[in-house]
C-alpha positions in Angstrom: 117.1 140.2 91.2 117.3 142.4 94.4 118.7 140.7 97.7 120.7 141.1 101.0 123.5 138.9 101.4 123.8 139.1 105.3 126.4 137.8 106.5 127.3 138.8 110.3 125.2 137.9 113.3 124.3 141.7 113.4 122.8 141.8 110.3 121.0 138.8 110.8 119.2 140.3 114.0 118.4 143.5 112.0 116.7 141.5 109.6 115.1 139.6 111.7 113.6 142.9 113.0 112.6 144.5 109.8 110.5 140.8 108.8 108.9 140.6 112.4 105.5 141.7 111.7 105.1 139.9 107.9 102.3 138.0 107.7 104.1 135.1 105.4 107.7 134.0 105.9 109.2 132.1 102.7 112.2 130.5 103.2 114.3 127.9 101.9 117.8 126.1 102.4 120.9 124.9 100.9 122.9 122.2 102.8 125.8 119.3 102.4 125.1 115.8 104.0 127.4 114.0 102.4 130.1 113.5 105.2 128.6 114.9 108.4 126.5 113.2 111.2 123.8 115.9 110.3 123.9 118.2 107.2 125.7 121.1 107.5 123.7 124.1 106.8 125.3 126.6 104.4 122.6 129.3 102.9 119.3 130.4 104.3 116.9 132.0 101.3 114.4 134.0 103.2 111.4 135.9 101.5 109.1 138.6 103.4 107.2 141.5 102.6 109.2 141.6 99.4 112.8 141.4 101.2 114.9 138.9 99.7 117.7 138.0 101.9 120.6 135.4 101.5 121.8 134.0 105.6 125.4 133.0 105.2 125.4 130.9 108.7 129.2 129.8 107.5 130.3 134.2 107.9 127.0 134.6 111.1 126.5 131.5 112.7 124.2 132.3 114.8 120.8 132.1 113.3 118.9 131.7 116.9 116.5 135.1 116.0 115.5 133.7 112.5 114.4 130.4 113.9 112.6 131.9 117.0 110.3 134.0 114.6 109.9 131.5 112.7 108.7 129.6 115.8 106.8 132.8 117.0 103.0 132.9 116.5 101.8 135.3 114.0 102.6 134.7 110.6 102.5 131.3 108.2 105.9 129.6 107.2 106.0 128.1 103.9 108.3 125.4 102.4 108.6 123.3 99.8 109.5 119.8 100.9 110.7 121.2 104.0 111.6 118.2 106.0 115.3 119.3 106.3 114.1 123.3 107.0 111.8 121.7 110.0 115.2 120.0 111.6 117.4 123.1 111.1 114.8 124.9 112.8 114.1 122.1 115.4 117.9 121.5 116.4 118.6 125.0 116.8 116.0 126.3 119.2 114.0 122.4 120.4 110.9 124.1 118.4 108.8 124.1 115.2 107.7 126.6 113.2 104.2 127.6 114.5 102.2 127.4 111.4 104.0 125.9 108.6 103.0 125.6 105.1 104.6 123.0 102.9 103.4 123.6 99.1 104.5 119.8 98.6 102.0 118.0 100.3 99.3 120.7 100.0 99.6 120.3 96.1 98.8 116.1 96.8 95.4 117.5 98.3 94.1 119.8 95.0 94.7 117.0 92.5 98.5 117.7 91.5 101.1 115.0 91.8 102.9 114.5 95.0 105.7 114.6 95.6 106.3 116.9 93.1 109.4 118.6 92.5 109.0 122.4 92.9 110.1 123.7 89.4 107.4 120.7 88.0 104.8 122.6 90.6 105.7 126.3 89.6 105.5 125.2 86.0 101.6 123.4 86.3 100.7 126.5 88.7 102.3 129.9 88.2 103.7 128.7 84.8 106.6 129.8 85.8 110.5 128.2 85.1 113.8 128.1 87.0 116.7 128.6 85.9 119.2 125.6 85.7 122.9 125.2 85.7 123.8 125.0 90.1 123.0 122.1 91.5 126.1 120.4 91.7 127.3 123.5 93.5 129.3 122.5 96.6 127.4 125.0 99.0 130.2 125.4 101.4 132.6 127.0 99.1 133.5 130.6 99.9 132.7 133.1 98.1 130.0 132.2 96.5 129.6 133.7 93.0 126.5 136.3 92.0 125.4 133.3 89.8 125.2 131.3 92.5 123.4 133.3 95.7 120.3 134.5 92.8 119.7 130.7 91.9 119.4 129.7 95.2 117.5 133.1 96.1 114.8 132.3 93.3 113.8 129.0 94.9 112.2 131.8 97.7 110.8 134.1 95.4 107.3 131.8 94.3 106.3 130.9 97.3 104.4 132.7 98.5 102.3 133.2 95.2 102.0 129.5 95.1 101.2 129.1 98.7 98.1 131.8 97.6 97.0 129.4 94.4 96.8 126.2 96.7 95.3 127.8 99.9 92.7 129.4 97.7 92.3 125.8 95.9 92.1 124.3 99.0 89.3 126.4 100.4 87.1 125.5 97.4 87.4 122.3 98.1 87.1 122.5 101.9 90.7 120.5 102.7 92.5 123.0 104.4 91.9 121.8 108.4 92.6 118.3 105.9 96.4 119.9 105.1 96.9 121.2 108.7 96.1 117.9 110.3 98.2 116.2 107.9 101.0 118.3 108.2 100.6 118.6 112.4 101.0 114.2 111.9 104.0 115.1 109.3 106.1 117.9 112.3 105.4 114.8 114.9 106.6 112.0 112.7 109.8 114.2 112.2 110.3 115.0 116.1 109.6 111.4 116.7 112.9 110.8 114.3 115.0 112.7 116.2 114.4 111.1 119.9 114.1 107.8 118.8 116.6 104.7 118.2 116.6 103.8 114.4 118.2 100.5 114.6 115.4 99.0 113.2 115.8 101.0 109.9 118.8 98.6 109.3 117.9 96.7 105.9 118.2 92.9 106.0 116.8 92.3 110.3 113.7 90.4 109.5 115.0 87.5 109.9 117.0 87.8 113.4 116.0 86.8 116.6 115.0 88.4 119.6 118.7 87.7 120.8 120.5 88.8 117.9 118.0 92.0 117.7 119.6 92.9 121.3 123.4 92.2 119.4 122.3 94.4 116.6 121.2 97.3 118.8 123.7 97.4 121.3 126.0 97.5 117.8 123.8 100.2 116.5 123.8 102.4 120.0 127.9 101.4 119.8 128.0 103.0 115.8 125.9 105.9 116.7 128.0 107.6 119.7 131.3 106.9 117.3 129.5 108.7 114.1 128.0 111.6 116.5 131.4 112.8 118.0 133.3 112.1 115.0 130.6 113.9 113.5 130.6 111.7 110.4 127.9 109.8 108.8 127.5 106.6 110.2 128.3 104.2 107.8 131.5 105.9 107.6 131.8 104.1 111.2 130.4 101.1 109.9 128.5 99.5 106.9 124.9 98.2 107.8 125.9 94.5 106.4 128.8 93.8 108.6 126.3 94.7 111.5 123.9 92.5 110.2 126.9 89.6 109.8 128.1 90.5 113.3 124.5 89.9 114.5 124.1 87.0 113.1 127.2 85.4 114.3 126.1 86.0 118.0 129.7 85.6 119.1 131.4 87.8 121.2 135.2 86.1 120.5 137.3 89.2 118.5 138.5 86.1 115.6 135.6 85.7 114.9 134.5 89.3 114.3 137.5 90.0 112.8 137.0 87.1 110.4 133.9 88.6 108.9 134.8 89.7 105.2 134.9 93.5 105.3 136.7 93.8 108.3 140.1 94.2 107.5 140.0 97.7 107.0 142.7 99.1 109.5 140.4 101.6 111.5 137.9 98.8 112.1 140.4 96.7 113.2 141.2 99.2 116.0 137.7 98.7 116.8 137.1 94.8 117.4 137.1 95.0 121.3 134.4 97.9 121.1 132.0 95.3 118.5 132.7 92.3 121.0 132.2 94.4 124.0 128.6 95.3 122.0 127.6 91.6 121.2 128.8 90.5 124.7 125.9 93.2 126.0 123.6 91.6 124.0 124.1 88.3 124.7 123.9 89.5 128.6 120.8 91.1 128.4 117.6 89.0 130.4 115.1 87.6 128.1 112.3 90.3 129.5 114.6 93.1 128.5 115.4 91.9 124.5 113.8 93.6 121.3 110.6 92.0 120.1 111.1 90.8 116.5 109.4 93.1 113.9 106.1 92.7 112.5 104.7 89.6 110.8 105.6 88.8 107.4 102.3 88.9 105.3 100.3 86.2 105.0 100.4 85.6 100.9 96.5 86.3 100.5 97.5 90.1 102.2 99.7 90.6 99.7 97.5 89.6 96.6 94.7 92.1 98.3 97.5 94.1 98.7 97.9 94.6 95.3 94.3 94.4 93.9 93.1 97.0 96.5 95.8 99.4 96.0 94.7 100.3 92.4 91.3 100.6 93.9 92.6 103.2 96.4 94.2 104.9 93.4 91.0 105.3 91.9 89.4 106.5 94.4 92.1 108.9 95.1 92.0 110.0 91.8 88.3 110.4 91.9 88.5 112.4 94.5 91.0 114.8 93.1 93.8 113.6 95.1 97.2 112.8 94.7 97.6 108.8 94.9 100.9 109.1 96.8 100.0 111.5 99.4 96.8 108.9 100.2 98.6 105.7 100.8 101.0 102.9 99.6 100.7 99.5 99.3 101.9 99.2 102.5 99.3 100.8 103.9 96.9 99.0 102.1 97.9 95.9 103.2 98.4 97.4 107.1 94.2 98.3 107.0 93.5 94.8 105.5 95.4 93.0 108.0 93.9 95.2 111.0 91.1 95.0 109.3 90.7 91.0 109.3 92.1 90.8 113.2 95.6 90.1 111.8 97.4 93.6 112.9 99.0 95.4 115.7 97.2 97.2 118.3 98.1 100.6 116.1 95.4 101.9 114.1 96.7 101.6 110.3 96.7 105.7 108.8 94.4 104.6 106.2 91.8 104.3 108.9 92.5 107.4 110.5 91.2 111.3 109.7 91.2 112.5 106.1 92.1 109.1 105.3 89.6 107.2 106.3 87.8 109.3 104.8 88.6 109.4 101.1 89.5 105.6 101.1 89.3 103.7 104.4 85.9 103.3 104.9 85.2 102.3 101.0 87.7 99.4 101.3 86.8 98.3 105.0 83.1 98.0 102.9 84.8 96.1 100.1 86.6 93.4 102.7 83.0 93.4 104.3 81.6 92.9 100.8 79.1 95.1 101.1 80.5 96.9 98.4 82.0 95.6 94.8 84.3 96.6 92.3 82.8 97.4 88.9 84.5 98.4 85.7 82.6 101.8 84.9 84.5 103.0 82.3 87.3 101.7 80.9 88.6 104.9 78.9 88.3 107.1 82.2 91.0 108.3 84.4 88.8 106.8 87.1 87.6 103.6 85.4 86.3 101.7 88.7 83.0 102.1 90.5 82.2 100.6 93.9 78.3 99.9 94.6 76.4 97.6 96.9 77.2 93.8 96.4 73.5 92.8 95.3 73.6 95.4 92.1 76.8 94.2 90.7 
């Protein structure tokens, strides 16, 4: 297998020339999250107008004129799975790509499984197999061996012949300006990571209150600027639970905090003042300015729906020769019946939006109607429900 290693800033810009004008830029990346605040990025595979190239950003760190093409109109980006490519590329230069292709989700539009893993995709499509035997390879390690650079180069190599297989399935079945919208909602989602407060990712805060919410996210804000310039991940800083138990306690004395099993470990206990200085915030904060508590638990009925509906939306998925995952969860099942029935937010639930709507969104609004019915059709097909008006069932 033929590839440039590049591995100074100059040859990156040179490259970077010679690709300018290609009308498909593959590209993939190798990375280590493991103890950093954001992964560190260690190999950039690149594949255009049949150039293979390996980016060393460890030896030329500075990738700015591979990310600005790739942000440059012109030409389609393709990924696989690409959610970690789209921050690199974000971070860098504040932009996205400016037409990216992700073979991922497009394959959850044709009928394939999503998400499927990309050798399981090369396999079904191009019937073709990577080779095994690196991917416990600890990507920052210099030098890297020949073995190494062509198994991380090959994940570039079929991507552009699969992107041509699923474009040209996706025209038959009239779904591409389907995959772009879907994957325009996808770059947003991601952007909207990166500029906004996760705090309420913490597992375990359903059942705070609007005052301990405030504790929890002054805690959070507190755990966030410590993990960022240590540059470490930030439970390193500290574990989700003994926020949660902080939290909970609502106290703001530093025996108390440092009572809370799971505190005794020495560099936390540097750190009491900075928790009871957090809680004290929280407890400070005017009514108007808390947290609202999170969404509504279910009511039970939702969640039998829930349940029953959710296979329906599979078949119907699978009926119409899409990928069950990449159409909706559970979750979102139960979202639409609970907007559906005057029980939501104000937020319009995704299966009741675009492509979604659609496929499935409008059939089960019918069913919660009942204007429509479930009917066993077949029960040896891959799609063994029907759904016809009430009054012929």
């Amino acid at each position: 297998m033929k590839y440039e290693y590049l591995s100074t800033d100059q040859a990156v810009r040179e490259f970077c020339q010679e690709i300018a004008g290609a009308p498909f830029i593959a590209f993939d990346t190798e990375f280590v999250s493991e103890d950093r605040y954001y992964p560190e990025l260690c190999l950039v595979q690149v594949a255009a107008r049949e150039q293979l190239a390996v980016l060393d950003p460890l030896a030329a760190p500075d990738l700015t004129p591979f990310w600005q093409l790739l942000a440059s109109p012109g030409h389609t980006t393709i990924v696989h799975a690409g959610r970690e490519e789209f921050r690199f590329c974000r971070r860098a230069i504040g932009a996205r790509p400016a037409e990216l292709f992700d073979t991922q989700v497009a394959s959850g539009f044709v009928g394939l499984d999503y998400p499927a893993a990309y050798g399981t995709l090369l396999q079904r499509v191009l019937g073709q197999s990577l080779k095994k035997g690196e991917t416990r390879t600890n990507w920052r390690h210099r030098p890297l061996s020949k073995r190494q650079l062509e198994y991380a180069v090959q994940d570039v190599v079929y991507l552009e012949p699969l992107y041509q297989r699923l474009i040209d399935r996706l025209d038959q079945l009239g779904r591409r300006h389907w995959l772009r919208d879907e994957l325009a909602v996808w770059q947003d989602h991601l952007e909207r990571e990166e500029t906004t407060e996760r705090w309420r990712r913490v597992s375990g805060i359903s059942g705070l209150s609007r005052r301990q919410l405030a504790i929890l996210r002054e805690l959070w804000r507190w755990r966030d600027a410590q993990a960022r310039s240590r540059d470490v991940p930030p439970r390193r800083v500290l574990r989700d639970d003994l926020m949660l138990e902080v939290a909970r306690r609502a106290s703001d004395d530093e025996r108390l905090i440092r009572a809370v099993r799971g505190m005794d470990w020495r560099k936390l206990q540097r750190s009491i003042p900075d928790l009871a200085a957090c809680v004290s915030r929280g407890l400070a904060l005017p009514d108007e300015q808390m947290p609202h508590s999170g969404p509504k638990v279910a009511r039970p009925q939702y969640t039998l729906l829930g349940q029953f509906l959710a296979t329906a939306v599979h078949n119907m998925a699978r009926a119409a020769n899409m990928a069950p995952g990449l159409v909706g969860s559970v979750e979102d099942v139960r979202d639409l019946i609970a907007y559906h029935l005057g029980h939501g937010g104000q937020e319009v639930p995704i299966l009741a939006q675009g492509w979604r709507s659609e496929v499935v969104g409008q059939v089960v609004s019918r069913l919660l109607d009942g204007e429509l019915a479930v009917r066993i059709r077949d029960p040896n097909s891959q799609e063994p429900l029907s759904f016809e008006p009430a009054g012929r069932v």
